[in-house]
C-alpha positions in Angstrom: 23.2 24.7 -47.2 23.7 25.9 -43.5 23.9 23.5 -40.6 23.0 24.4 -37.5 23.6 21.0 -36.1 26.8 21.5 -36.1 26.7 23.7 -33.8 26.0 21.4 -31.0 29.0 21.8 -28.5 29.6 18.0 -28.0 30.5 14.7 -30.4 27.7 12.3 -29.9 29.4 10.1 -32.1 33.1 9.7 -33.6 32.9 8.9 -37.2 36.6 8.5 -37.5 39.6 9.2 -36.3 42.9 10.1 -38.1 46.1 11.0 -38.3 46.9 14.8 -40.2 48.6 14.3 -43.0 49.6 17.7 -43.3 49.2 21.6 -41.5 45.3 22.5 -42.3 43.6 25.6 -41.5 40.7 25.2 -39.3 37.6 27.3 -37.8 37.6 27.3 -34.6 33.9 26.5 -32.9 33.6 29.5 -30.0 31.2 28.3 -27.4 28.0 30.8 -26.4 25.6 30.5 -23.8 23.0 27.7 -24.3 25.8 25.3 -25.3 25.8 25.8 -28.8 28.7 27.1 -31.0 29.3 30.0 -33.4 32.5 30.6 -36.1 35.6 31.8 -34.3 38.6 32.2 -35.0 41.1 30.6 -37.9 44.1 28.6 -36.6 46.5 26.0 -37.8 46.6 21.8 -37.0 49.9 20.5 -37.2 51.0 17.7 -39.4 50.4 14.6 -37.5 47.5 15.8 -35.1 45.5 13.3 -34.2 41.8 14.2 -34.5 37.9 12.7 -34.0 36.0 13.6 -37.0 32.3 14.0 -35.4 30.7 14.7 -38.0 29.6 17.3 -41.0 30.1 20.7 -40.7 28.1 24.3 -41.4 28.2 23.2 -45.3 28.2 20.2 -47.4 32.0 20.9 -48.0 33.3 20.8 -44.4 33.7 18.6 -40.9 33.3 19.3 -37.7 36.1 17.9 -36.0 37.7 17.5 -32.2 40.9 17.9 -31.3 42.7 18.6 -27.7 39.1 19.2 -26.2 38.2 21.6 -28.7 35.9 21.6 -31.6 36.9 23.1 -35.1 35.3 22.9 -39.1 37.7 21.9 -41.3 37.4 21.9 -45.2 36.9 17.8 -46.4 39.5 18.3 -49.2 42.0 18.9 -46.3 41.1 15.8 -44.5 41.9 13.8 -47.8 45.1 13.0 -49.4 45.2 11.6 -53.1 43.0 8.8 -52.1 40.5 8.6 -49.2 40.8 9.4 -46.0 44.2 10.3 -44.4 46.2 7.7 -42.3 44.1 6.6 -39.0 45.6 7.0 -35.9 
């Protein structure tokens, strides 16, 4: 199911924040006029990027995340190594 929420440019509040534990791909939130958010372009996080989660994403399988200033969605499975959640930072 579609989120608009998510679309909110800001991170009320930081759910968690962690360590990468690997490269991810990640959808990059571009900003419109109003201050909310649409799907932009796909880039990489490096291993070891330190990131706020802020919350879920578009979907029920993805995060919206913030990292350098910037808001991304990021897949959950990519978030997660064999157990829960990735190192925190």
């Amino acid at each position: 199911m579609w989120n608009d929420q998510a679309f909110k440019t800001d991170c009320d509040t930081i759910v968690r924040r962690l360590k990468l534990p690997k490269q991810i791909s990640a959808i990059q939130m571009a900003t419109l006029d109003g201050g909310h958010g649409k799907l932009g372009l796909i880039t990489q996080l490096p291993s070891g990027a330190v990131v706020d989660i802020c919350g879920g994403g578009f979907n029920e399988r993805t995060a919206k995340i913030r990292y350098e200033q910037r808001y991304f969605f990021v897949f959950l499975q990519d978030l997660q190594e064999a157990g829960p959640f990735a190192a925190s930072a």
